[in-house]
C-alpha positions in Angstrom: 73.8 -6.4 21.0 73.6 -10.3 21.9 69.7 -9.8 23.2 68.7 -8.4 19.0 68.2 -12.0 17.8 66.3 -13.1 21.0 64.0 -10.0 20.6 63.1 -10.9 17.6 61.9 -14.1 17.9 59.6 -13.2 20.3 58.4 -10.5 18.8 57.6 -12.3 15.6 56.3 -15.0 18.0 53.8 -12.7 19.5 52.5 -11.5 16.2 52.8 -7.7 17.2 53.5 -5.7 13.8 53.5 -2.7 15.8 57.0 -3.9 17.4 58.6 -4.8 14.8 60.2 -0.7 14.5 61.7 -0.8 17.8 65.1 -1.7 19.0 66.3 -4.5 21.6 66.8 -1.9 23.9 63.9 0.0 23.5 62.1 -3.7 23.7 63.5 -4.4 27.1 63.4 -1.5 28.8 59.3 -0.5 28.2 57.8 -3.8 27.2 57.0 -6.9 29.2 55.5 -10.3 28.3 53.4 -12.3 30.7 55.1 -15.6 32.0 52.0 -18.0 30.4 53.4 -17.5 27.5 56.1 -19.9 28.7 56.5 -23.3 28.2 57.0 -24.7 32.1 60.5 -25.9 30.5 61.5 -22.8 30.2 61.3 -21.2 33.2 64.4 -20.8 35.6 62.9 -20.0 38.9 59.1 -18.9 39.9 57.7 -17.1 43.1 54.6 -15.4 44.1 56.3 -12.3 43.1 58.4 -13.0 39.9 59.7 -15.8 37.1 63.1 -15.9 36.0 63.4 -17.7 32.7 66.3 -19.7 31.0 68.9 -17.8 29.0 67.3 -19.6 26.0 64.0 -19.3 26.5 61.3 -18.4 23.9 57.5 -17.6 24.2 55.2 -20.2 22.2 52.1 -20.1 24.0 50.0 -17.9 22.1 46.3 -17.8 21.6 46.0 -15.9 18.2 42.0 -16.9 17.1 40.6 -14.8 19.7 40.6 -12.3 17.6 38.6 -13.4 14.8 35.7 -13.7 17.7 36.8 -10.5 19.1 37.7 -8.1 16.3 38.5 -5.0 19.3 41.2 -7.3 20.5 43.0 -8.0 17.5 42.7 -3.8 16.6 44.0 -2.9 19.9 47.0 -5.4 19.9 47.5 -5.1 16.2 47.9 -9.0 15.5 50.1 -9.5 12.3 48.6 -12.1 9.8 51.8 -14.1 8.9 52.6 -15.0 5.2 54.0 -18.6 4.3 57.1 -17.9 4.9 56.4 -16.8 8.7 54.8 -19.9 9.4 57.6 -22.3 7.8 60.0 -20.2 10.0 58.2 -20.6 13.2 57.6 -24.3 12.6 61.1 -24.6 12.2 62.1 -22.7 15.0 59.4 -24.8 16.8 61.0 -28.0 16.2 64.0 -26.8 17.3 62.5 -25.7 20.7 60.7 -28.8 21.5 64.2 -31.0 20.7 65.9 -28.4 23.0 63.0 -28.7 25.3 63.1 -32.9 25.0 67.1 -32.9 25.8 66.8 -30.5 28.9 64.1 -32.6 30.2 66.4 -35.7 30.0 69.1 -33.5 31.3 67.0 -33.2 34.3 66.0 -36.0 35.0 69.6 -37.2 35.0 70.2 -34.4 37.5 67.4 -35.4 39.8 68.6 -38.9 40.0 71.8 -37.7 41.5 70.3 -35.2 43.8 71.4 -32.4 42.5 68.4 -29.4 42.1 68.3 -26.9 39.4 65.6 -24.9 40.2 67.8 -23.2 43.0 70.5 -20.3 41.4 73.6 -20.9 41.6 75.1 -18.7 44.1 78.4 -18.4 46.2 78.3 -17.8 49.3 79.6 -14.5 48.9 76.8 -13.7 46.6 74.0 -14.9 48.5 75.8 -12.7 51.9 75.9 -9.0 49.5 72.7 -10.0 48.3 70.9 -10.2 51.8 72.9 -7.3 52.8 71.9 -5.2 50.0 68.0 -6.4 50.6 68.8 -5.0 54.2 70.0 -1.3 53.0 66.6 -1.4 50.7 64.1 -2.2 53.2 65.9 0.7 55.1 65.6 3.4 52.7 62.0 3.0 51.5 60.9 3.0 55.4 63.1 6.3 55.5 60.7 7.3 52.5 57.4 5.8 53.4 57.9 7.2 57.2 58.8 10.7 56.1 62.4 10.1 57.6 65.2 13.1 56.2 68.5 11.0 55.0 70.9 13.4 57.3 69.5 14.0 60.6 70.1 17.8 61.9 73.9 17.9 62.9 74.2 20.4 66.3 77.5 20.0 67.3 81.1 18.5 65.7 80.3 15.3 67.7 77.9 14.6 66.3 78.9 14.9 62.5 78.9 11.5 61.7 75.7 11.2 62.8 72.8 10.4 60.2 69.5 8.7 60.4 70.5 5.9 57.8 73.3 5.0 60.2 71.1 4.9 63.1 68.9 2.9 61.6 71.6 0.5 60.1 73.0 0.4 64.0 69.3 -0.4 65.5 69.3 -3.2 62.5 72.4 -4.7 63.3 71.6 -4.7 67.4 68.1 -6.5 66.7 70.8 -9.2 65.2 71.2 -8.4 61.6 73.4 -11.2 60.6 74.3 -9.8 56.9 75.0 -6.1 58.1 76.6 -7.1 60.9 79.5 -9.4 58.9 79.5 -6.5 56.3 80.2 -3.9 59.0 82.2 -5.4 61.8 85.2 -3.7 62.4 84.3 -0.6 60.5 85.9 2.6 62.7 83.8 4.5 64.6 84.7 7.7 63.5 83.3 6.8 60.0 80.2 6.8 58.3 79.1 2.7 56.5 77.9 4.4 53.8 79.1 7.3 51.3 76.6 10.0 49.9 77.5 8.3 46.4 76.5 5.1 47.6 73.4 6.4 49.5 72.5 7.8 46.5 73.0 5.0 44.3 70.9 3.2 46.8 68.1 5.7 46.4 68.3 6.3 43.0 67.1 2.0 41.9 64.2 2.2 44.7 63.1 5.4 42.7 63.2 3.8 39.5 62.0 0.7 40.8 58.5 2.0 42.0 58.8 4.5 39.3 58.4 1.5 36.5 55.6 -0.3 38.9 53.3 2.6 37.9 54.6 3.1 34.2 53.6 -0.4 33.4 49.8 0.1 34.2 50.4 3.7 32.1 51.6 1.9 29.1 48.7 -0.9 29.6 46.0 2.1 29.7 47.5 3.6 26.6 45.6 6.9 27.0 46.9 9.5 29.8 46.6 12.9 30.9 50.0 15.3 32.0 49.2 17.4 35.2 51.9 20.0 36.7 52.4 21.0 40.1 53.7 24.4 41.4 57.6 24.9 41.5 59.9 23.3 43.8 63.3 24.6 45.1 65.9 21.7 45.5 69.0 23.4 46.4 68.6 26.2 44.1 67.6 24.4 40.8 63.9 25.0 40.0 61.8 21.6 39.5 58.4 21.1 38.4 56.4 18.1 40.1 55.0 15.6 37.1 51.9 13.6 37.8 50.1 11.3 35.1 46.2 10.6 35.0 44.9 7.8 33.6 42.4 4.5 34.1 44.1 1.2 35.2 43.3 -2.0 34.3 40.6 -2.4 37.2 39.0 0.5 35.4 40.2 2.6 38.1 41.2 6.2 37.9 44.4 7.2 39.2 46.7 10.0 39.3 50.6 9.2 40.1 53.7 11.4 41.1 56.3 10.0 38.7 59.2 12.9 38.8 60.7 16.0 38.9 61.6 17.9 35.6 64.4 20.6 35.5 62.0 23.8 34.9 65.5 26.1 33.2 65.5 27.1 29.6 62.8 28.8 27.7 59.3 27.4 26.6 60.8 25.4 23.6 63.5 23.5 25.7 60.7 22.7 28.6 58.3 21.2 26.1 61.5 19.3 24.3 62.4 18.0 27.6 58.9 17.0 28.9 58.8 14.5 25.4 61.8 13.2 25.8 61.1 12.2 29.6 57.7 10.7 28.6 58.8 9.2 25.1 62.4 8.0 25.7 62.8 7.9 29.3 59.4 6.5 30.0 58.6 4.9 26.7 55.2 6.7 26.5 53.5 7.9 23.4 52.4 11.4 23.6 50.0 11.0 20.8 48.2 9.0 23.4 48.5 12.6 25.5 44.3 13.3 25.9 45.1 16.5 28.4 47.1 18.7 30.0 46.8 21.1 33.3 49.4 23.0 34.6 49.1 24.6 38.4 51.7 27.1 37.9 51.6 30.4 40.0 53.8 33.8 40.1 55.9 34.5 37.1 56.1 30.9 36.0 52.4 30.9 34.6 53.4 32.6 31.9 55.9 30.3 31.1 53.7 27.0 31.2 50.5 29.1 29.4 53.1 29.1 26.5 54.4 25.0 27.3 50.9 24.4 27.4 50.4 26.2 23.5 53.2 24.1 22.1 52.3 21.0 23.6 48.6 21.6 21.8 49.8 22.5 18.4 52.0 19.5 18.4 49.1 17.2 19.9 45.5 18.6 19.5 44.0 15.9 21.6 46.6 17.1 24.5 43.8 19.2 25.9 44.3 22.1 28.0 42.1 22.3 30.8 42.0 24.0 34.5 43.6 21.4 37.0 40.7 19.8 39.6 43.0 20.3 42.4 42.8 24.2 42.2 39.9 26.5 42.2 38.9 28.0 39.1 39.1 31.4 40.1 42.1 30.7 42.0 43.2 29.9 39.0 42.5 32.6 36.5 43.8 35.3 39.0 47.2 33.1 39.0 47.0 33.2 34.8 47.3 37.2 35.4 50.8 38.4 34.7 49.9 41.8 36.2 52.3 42.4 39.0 50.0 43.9 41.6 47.9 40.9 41.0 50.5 38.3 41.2 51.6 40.2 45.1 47.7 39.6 45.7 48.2 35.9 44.6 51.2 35.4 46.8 50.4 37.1 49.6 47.2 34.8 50.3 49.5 32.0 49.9 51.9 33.7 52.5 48.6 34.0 55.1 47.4 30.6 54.2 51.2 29.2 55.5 51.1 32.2 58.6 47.5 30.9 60.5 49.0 27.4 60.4 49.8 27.8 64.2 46.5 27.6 66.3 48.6 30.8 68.1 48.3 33.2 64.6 44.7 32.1 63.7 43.8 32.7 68.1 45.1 36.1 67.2 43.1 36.6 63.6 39.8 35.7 65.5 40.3 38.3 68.5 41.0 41.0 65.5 37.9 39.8 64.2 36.1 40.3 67.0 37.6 43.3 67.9 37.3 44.9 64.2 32.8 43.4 64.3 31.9 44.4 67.9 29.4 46.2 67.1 28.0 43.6 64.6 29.1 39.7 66.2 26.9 37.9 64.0 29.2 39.0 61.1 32.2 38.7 63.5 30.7 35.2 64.1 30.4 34.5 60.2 33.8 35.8 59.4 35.2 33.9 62.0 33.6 30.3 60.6 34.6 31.7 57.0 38.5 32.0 57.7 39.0 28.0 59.1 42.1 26.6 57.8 42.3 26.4 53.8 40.0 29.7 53.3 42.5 30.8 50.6 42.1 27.7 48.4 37.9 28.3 48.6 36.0 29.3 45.2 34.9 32.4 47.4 38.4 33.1 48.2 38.5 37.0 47.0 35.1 37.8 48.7 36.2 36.6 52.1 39.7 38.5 51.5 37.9 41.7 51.0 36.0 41.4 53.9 38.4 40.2 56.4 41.5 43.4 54.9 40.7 45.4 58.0 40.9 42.5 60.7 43.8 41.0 59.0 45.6 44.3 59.2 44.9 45.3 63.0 46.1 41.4 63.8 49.5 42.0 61.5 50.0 45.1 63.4 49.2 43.5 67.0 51.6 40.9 66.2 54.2 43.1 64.9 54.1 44.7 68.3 54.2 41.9 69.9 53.6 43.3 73.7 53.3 40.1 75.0 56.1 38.4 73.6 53.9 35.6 72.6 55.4 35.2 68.7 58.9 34.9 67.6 61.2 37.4 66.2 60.5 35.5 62.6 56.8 35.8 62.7 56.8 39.0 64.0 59.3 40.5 60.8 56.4 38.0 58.3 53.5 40.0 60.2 54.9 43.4 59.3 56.0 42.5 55.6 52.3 41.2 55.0 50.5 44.4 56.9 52.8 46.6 55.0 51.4 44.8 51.7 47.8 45.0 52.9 48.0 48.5 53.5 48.8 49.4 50.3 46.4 51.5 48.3 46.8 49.3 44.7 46.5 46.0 46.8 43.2 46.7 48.0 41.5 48.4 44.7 43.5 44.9 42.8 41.6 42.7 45.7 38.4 44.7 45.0 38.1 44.7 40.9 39.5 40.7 41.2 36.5 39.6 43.6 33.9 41.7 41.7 34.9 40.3 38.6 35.3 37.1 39.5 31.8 36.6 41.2 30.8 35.8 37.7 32.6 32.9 37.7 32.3 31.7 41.0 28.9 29.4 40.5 31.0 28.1 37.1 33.7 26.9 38.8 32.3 25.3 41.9 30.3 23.6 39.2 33.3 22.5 37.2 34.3 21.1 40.1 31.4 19.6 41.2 29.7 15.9 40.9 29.6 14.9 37.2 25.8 16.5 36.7 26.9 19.2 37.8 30.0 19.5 35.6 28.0 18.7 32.4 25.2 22.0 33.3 28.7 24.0 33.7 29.7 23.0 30.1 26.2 24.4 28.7 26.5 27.6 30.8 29.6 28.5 29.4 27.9 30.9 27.0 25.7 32.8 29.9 29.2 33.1 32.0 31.2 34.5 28.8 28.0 36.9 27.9 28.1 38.6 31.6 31.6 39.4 31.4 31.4 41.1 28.1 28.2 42.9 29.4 30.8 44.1 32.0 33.7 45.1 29.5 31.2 46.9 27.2 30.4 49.0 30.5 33.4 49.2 32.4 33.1 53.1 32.9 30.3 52.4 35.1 31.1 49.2 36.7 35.1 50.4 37.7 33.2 54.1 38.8 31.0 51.5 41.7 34.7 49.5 42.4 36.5 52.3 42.7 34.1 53.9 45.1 34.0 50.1 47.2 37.7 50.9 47.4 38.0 53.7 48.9 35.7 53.5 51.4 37.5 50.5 52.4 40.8 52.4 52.3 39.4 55.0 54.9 38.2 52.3 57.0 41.6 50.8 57.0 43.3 54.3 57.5 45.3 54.0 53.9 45.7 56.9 51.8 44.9 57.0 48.1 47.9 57.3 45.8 49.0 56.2 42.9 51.9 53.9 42.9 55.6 55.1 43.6 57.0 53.3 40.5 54.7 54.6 38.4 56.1 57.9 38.9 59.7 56.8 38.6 59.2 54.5 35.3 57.2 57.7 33.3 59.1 59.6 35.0 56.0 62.2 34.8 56.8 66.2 35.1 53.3 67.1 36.7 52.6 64.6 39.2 49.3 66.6 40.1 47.9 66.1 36.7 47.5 62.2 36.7 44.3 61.0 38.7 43.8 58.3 41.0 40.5 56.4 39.2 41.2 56.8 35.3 44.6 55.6 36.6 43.4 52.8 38.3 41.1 52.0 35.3 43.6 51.8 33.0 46.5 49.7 34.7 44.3 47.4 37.1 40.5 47.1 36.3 41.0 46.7 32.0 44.0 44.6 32.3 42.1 42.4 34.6 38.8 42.0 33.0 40.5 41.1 29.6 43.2 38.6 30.7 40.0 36.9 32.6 37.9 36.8 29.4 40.9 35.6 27.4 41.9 32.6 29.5 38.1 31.6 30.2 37.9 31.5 26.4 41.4 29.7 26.0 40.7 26.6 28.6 36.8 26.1 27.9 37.7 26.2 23.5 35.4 24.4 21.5 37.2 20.8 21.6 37.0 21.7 25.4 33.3 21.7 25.9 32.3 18.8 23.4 34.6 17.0 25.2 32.7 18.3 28.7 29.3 17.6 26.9 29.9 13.9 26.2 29.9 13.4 30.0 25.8 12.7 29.1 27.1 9.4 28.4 26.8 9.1 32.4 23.3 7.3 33.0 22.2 10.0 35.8 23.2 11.9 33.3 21.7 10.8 30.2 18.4 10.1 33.3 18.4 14.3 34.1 17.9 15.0 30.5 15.2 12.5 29.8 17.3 10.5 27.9 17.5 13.0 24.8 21.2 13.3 24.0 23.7 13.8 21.8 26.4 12.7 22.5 27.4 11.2 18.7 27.4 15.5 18.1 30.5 16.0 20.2 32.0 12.5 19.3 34.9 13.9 16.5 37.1 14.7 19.1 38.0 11.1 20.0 36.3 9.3 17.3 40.2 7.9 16.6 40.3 6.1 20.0 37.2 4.4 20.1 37.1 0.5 19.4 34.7 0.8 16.4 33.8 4.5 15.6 31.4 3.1 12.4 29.4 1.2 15.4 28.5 4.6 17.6 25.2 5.7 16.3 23.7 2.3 17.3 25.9 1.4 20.1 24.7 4.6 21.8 21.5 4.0 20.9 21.3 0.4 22.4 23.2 2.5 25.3 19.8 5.2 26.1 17.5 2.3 25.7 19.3 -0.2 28.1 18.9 2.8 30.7 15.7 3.9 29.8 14.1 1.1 30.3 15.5 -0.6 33.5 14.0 -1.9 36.4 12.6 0.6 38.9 15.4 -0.9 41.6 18.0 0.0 39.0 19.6 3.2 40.5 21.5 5.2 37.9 24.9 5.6 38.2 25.9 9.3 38.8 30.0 9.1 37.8 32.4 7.9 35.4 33.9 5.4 37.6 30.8 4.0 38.4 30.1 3.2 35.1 33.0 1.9 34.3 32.6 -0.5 37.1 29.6 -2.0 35.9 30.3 -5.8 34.5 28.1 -4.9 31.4 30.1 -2.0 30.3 31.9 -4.5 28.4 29.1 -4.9 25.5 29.6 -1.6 25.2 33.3 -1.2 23.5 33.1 2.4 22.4 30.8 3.8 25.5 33.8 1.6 27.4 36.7 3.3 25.5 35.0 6.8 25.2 34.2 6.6 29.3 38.0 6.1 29.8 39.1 8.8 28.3 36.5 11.4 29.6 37.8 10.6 32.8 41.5 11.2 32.5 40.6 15.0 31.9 42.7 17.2 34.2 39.1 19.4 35.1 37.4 16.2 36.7 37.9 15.9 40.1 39.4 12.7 41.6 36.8 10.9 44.0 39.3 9.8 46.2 39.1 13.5 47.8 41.6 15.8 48.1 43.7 14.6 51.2 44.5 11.5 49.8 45.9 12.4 45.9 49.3 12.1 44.8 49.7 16.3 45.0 48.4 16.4 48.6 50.3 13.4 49.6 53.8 15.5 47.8 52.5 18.9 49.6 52.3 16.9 52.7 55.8 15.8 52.4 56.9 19.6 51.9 55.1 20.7 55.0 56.9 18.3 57.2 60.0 18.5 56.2 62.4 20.9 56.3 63.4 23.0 53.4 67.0 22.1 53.4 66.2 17.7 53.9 63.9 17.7 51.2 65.3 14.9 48.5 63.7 14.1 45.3 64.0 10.5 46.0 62.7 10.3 49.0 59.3 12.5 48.4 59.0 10.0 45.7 59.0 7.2 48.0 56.7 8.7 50.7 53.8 9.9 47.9 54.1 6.3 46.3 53.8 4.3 49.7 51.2 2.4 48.2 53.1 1.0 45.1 54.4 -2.5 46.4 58.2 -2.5 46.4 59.8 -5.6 45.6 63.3 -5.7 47.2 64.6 -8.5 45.2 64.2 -6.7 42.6 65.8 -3.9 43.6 68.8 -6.3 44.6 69.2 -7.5 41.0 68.8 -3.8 39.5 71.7 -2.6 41.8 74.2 -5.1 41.0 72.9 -5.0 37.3 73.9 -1.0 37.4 77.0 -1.3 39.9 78.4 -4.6 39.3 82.0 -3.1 40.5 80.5 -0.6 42.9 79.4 -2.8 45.7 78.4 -0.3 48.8 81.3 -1.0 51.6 82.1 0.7 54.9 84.3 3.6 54.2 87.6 3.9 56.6 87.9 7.5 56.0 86.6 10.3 57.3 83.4 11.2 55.8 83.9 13.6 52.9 81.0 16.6 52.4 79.4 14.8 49.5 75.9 16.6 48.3 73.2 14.5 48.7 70.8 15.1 45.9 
C-alpha cells in the first residue's frame, strides 16, 4: 500500500471529513482532484487534455474561507474545521514542501543550464514505438464502435477465415504508411491473424472502461441520480439487462447514459445484490443518492424486476418507482400483466412492429386494408395513416390493434400463400405463426377487454408524458382516473356482458370460432366439457384478472411519495403562471427536504420564488420546463428551488427533451437493429451509444500497459485459435 500515506495527506490537505473512511484504493479509483490545487513545481507534464504530477507531489492550494461567505458550499463539500494539532501538522508538512520545492527549483535550473529538459518523460525508444502502436490499435477500435463496425466480419468460405474487420482495417492503416504498425507487424505470416481474441478483447475492454469513467465522473459530481432498465438482451445465451443512469450535469443539463450490461441470472435478491455492488463498489456511487427507478421489462421478466424494483424501495425510499418516459403508459401496464394470453398479446405486437419494417410487408398491410374497408375508404384511408411505422409503441396502441385484427389477418394469410413469390421462405413461416395467433378466439376477447380498459388511461398517460404543464394536471387527475376504474370493477357484470358481445362479433367477422381454450381443458382436466361456458369463462380468467392487475400497478407507480413528488413540478414558472401563482409546493416538500441546501430557508425562499415571477416584466416569458429553469443565471439565488429543480428532473416518468431518436436507449436499440444477432458485443454497443463522450487515447495507452504490463499485444505466428469474442 505505498500510495496510503500520500492519500492521506491530501485528503487532510483538502479538509474533506467525509474522506477520511475510505481506503487508498477506494480514493484512487472514484475520486479526482483538480490540477489548481497544484503548486506549478509540482507538476510533471501538462497538455490541453491532461497533467501528470511528480511522484511526490502534494495539493496546497486551497481556498477554505469561501465557505464562511457561502455556508451551501461548505455543507455540500463537508469542510473539516481543523484543531491545533492539524494546523501544526500541516505547517510542518508545509515547510517541508516548500524546502523540497526550493531544491528542485535549483535542481532545475542546474539542469537547464546544461540543456538537458525535464518536462519531457523519459522514454526508450522502445517505449515511445509500443506506445504509438498501441494509440494506433485504439483509434481503430472506437471507430469500429462509433461506425457500427462488427469485430469479425461474416466468414463465407475457409479462405477467408483469417479474415476480420480489425485486420483489414489494421492493413488499410499500415498501407496509408503507418510507421508504428508497420515495424510491429512486418514479417508477420500471412496465414495468421496480428491480433488474438484475448488481445482484442483486452483492447476493448480499457476503451469501455475508459469512456465508462468519463461519464461516472459528472455522476459522482451531480451526486443525485436516477437507475433506468432496458428490456433483456441475449449475448450468446446469457441474459443481460441494459443499465442507463439519469441525472443533471454540471452545465445543469439533463442527461441519460448507457453505462453497462448486468448479468440478469439468479432470483430477485441476487439481481438487487448485484445492481449495488456495480453502482457502490464498481462505480463508487452512493445509492442513498438513488432519487428513482424505472424498469422497461416485458414478458416473463416483469415480474421479476416488479419485485427488484420492491427491494430496491424498501432499502431506499427515495429510489422511486416510476413508469419509464421512453415507454407508453399503457404499453406499459399491459406488459406488468403476468397473464399469459396477455403477455402473447404483448409480444406479438412487438413481433408485427419488427415484421412491417420492410416497405414490401407494410405495401402488403395497406392493400389488406383496402381490401378489408372497400366499402368504407375513408376508414381504409384512416387506418392506413394510423398503422405508419412505430403504431405499436402509440398511447392508442390497443385501439388501433382491434381495428386493424381483420386486415392484419387476411395480409398474414396472403403472405403465407405467397402466390407471387414476392416474400421469403422466413417471412412467409413468421406470417403464418402470427395469423395463427390472431385467429385465436382468447387473443382477440384479451385485445378487446385490454383496449376497453385501458381507454381510461389513455388521456393520463399521454399526459404523463407530455410538456411539464401537462404532467403536473396528470398528477391531480390521478384520483378521477383511479375512481373510473373502480366504477368499472364495481360493474364488471355489465361492462364484460358489452366486451364480450364486441368480441364476438369481431370473431365472426374474422371467421374464428368461439371456444374456450385447449389447455384449459387439459390442466382441469374437466369431465363435462359442455357444462363450462364461453363468457363466465372468459370473465373469470381474462376480463377480472385484467382490470385488477391494472388498478394495482396504477396504484403501485403513482403512490403517495409519487405524486407529491409530481406536484412539486409547480415550481416551474409556466407552471406556478397557469395556477395564478397560488401553490404549494412547501406541502409536498418532505419527500426531499434531506437534499435541499437549507430546508429551514424554504418557506421564504419559495416565497421570494412566486413573487420574482409574479411580478416580472411583461417581455419576461415564463419558462415552461425544468431545464429551462435551471438554465436561467439567477437560479443561483435560489439554492433550494436550484437543488429541488435537479432532482425533479432526474425522475424516470419525465421525458427527455432531446426526443426520442437521439437518447442513450434509442441510440442502443439502433445498434441492435443493425447488427446482426450473432456480432453484437457488449463493448462495442457501448462505444457506438457513447460516440459523443470524448475518448482520450493517451489515456487509454497508459491504462493498457498499467493493466498488461507483461501482456503487450504481438503478432501471433500460429494459426488462429477459435477464441470467443465476448
Amino acid at each position: 500500500m505505498k500510495f496510503e500515506k500520500p492519500c492521506r495527506i491530501w485528503v487532510e490537505n483538502c479538509r474533506r471529513a467525509d474522506l477520511e473512511a475510505k481506503t487508498s484504493d477506494q480514493l484512487n479509483k472514484h475520486y479526482r482532484l483538480c490540477a489548481k490545487h497544484f503548486d506549478p513545481a509540482m507538476v510533471f507534464k501538462t497538455s490541453p487534455y491532461r497533467t501528470v504530477l511528480k511522484d511526490t507531489a502534494i495539493p496546497t492550494i486551497f481556498d477554505l474561507t469561501s465557505h464562511l461567505k457561502n455556508p451551501h458550499t461548505r455543507h455540500r463539500k463537508r469542510i473539516k474545521e481543523l484543531t491545533e494539532e492539524d494546523i501544526r501538522r500541516i505547517k510542518e508538512r508545509r515547510l517541508a514542501s516548500s524546502t523540497d520545492q526550493l531544491a528542485s527549483k535549483k535542481d532545475e535550473s542546474v539542469e537547464d543550464s546544461t540543456g538537458t529538459n525535464e518536462d519531457e518523460p523519459q522514454l526508450s525508444t522502445e517505449e515511445k514505438e509500443l506506445r504509438e502502436y498501441l494509440r494506433a490499435l485504439f483509434e481503430v477500435v472506437v471507430m469500429l464502435g462509433k461506425q457500427c463496425i462488427p469485430l469479425v466480419a461474416q466468414k463465407i468460405s475457409v479462405a477467408e477465415l483469417r479474415s476480420s474487420n480489425f485486420q483489414a482495417l489494421l492493413d488499410c492503416r499500415m498501407n496509408a504508411g503507418d510507421e508504428a504498425l508497420k515495424k510491429r507487424f512486418e514479417g508477420t505470416p500471412t496465414n495468421s491473424e496480428y491480433l488474438s481474441a484475448t488481445q482484442q478483447n483486452q483492447l476493448l475492454d480499457v476503451c469501455e472502461n475508459t469512456v465508462r469513467e468519463e461519464m461516472l465522473m459528472e455522476v459522482r459530481e451531480s451526486r443525485f441520480f436516477s437507475l433506468v432498465t432496458g428490456d433483456l438482451v441475449d449475448f450468446a445465451n446469457e441474459k443481460c439487462l441494459p443499465l442507463f443512469l439519469r441525472f443533471v450535469n454540471q452545465q445543469n443539463a439533463l442527461r441519460e447514459e448507457f453505462l453497462d450490461f448486468v448479468p440478469f441470472d439468479g432470483d430477485e435478491a441476487a439481481l438487487v445484490e448485484r445492481l449495488e455492488a456495480q453502482l457502490t463498489d464498481r462505480w463508487g456511487l452512493s445509492m442513498d443518492d438513488c432519487r428513482g427507478q424505472a424498469h422497461k421489462a416485458t414478458g416473463t421478466s416483469s415480474t421479476k424486476m416488479k419485485a427488484v424494483a420492491v427491494l430496491l424501495l424498501e432499502k431506499y425510499p427515495l429510489a422511486l418507482h416510476m413508469p419509464c418516459s421512453h415507454i407508453a403508459l399503457n404499453i406499459h401496464l399491459a406488459n406488468s400483466l403476468p397473464f399469459p394470453s396477455v403477455q402473447v398479446v404483448m409480444e406479438t405486437l412487438r413481433r408485427l412492429g419488427n415484421f412491417f419494417r420492410t416497405p414490401l410487408t407494410q405495401e402488403e398491410l395497406e392493400r389488406a386494408i383496402s381490401t378489408h374497408y372497400q366499402e368504407n375508404e375513408e376508414r381504409g384511408a384512416t387506418l392506413k395513416q394510423a398503422c405508419d411505422p412505430g403504431w405499436t409503441e402509440q398511447h392508442n396502441v390497443f385501439d388501433i390493434f382491434l381495428d386493424m385484427l381483420p386486415p392484419l389477418l387476411l395480409c398474414m394469410d396472403q403472405i403465407r400463400d405467397n402466390d407471387d413469390g414476392k416474400f421469403s421462405s422466413s417471412v412467409s413461416a413468421n406470417a403464418y405463426s402470427i395469423a395463427e395467433i390472431l385467429a385465436d378466439f382468447e387473443i382477440i376477447v384479451t385485445i378487446v377487454i385490454l383496449k376497453n380498459i385501458l381507454t381510461f388511461t389513455r388521456a393520463f398517460g399521454k399526459n404523463l408524458q407530455g410538456e411539464t404543464l401537462d404532467v403536473f394536471f396528470a398528477a391531480n387527475s390521478l384520483t378521477a382516473v383511479l375512481h373510473s376504474l373502480n366504477e368499472v370493477n364495481d360493474n364488471i357484470d355489465v361492462y364484460h356482458e358489452f366486451w364480450y358481445e364486441e368480441a364476438v362479433n369481431l370473431a365472426s367477422v374474422m371467421e374464428t370460432p368461439v371456444k374456450i381454450p385447449r389447455l384449459f381443458f387439459r390442466k382441469q382436466r374437466v369431465a363435462d366439457v359442455g357444462q363450462i361456458q364461453a363468457e363466465p369463462y372468459f370473465k373469470e380468467y381474462v376480463t377480472m384478472p385484467i382490470i385488477h392487475g391494472i388498478m394495482q400497478e396504477v396504484e403501485d407507480i403513482f403512490c403517495e411519495n409519487n405524486l407529491k413528488a409530481l406536484k412539486c413540478l409547480s415550481l416551474v414558472p409556466a407552471v406556478m403562471g397557469q395556477m395564478k401563482f397560488n401553490t404549494t409546493e412547501e406541502n409536498y416538500a418532505d419527500v426531499y427536504r434531506n437534499d435541499l441546501r437549507n430546508s429551514d430557508t424554504l418557506p421564504a425562499e419559495l416565497h421570494c420564488w412566486r413573487i420574482k415571477w409574479k411580478h416580472r416584466g411583461k417581455e419576461v416569458r415564463l419558462p415552461t420546463t425544468i431545464q429551462e429553469t435551471l438554465q436561467l443565471p439567477d437560479v443561483k439565488f435560489f439554492p433550494n428551488v436550484n437543488s429541488f429543480l435537479k432532482v425533479l428532473s432526474i425522475l424516470p416518468v419525465l421525458k427527455l427533451e432531446d426526443g426520442k431518436g437521439n437518447t442513450a436507449s434509442g441510440r442502443l436499440q439502433a445498434y441492435f437493429d443493425s447488427m446482426p444477432t450473432k456480432e453484437w458485443n457488449k463493448s462495442l454497443a457501448m462505444l457506438h451509444v457513447n460516440t459523443h463522450v470524448r475518448n482520450d487515447l493517451d489515456v487509454m495507452v497508459d491504462k493498457y500497459c498499467r493493466l498488461y504490463p507483461e501482456d503487450e499485444p504481438e503478432a501471433e505466428s500460429e494459426e488462429p485459435a477459435e477464441e470467443e469474442m465476448k
